[in-house]
N, C-alpha and C positions, 0 to 999 in steps of 0.2 A: 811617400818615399821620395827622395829626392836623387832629381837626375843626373847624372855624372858629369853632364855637358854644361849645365845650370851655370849660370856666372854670378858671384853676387851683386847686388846692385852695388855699387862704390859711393850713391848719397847715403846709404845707413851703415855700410860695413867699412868706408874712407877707401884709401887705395889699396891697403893689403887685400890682393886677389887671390894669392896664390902660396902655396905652404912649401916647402923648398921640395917636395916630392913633386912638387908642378901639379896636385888637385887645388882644388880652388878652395878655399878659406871664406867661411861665413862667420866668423869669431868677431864683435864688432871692435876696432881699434879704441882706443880712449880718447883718440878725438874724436872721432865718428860718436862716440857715446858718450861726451861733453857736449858736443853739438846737436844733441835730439833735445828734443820739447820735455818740459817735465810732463806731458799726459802722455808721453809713451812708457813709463815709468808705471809699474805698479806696486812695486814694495817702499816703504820709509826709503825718508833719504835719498833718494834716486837710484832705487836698486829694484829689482828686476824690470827690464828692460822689454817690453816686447813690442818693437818695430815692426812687425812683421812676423807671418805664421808657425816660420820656424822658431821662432821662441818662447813661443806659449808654452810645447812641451817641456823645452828648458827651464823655463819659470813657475811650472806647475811640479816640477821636481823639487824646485830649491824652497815652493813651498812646503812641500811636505817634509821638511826639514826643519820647518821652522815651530816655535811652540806655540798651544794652542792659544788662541789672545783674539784679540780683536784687529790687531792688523795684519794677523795670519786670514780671516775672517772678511777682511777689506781686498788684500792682494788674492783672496782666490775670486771675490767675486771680479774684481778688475779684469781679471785675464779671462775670466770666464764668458764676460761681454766683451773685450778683445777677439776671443774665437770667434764669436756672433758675428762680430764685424767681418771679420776677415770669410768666414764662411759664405754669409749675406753677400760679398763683394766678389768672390770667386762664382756665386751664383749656384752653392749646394744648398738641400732643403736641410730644414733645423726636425 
């Protein structure tokens, strides 16, 4: 769950910090998400996106949206070794 106080980082989210109700905004801008690497990328095309841990879940929604195939098959395993990393890096057991 994430903390109220949390700021997003501004190198993956750009400068929009803040939603006009004054919480902080993790939606990443389209520059901020022109400017990432295509291996943060795990769907075709450069679509789903996952920088970072909050958007696995994001990404793991929009896969299961998507039909069954082989690159529904490819972006689940992507984000699935994305979690790994990000787990690994936080330092919880798998």
């Amino acid at each position: 769950m994430r903390n109220q106080n949390e700021k997003p980082d501004p190198k993956i989210y750009g400068n929009q910090t803040t939603t006009p109700t004054g919480q902080h905004s993790f939606k990443l801008s389209r520059e901020a998400r022109n400017n990432l690497p295509d291996e943060v990328f795990c769907g075709p095309n450069r679509t789903l996106p996952v920088p970072d841990e909050r958007h696995v879940g994001i990404a793991k929604g929009r896969i299961a949206q998507m039909p069954d195939g082989p690159a529904k098959d490819k972006a689940k395993q992507c984000v699935n070794a994305k979690q790994q990393e990000f787990d690994r890096a936080a330092g919880r057991q798998m």
